[in-house]
Steps between C-alpha positions, in 0.01 A plus 500: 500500500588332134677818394713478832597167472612549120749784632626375816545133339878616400610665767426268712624193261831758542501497861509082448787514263720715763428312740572138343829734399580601871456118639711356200763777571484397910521174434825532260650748744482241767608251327810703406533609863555152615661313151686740341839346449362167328237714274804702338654187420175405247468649172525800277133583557493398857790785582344728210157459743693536819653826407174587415333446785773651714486818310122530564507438879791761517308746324182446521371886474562374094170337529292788606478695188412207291213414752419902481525474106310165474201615726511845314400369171258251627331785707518720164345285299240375665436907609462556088293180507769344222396168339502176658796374287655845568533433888591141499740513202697793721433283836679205361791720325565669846435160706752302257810641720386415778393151444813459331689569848303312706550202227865544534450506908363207513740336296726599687306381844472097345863484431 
């Protein structure tokens, strides 16, 4: 059961990053739905984010491949039994994207 948990610890911890990724992405997608004449008026970043964000909801088949990609690796490595530091240093490098967008989502959701 200890080797289990020690391999399924970041796929799962994967699974938690897209999804805190999909909510932050609804929640800015709303907000543009309903409040997106005053948001374009903001800032730089703000429309930098908002084009963004629209570019991801139109073409959102983008994100599959990464996910494919991301879950590939962590499956390989923890196949070849790789080191600790191994997994997680290639977890965070493939979750830093992601948490990235969902930082600039949420920005965009308390303007």
């Amino acid at each position: 059961m200890k080797r289990l948990n020690r391999h399924v610890v970041s796929q799962l911890l994967a699974l938690y990053v897209i999804g805190v990724c999909g909510l932050a992405h609804y929640q800015a997608s709303e907000r543009l739905t309903y409040n997106h004449p005053d948001l374009a008026l903001s800032t730089v970043k703000g429309a930098r984010r908002i084009a963004i964000i629209e570019f991801i909801h139109s073409n959102w088949a983008i994100v599959l491949p990464y996910l494919a990609v991301w879950f590939a690796f962590l499956f390989w490595m923890e196949i070849r039994s790789s080191p600790a530091w191994a997994v997680w240093s290639t977890f965070c490098a493939l979750a830093l994207p992601c948490v990235a967008y969902a930082w600039g989502c949420w920005n965009i959701t308390l303007l």
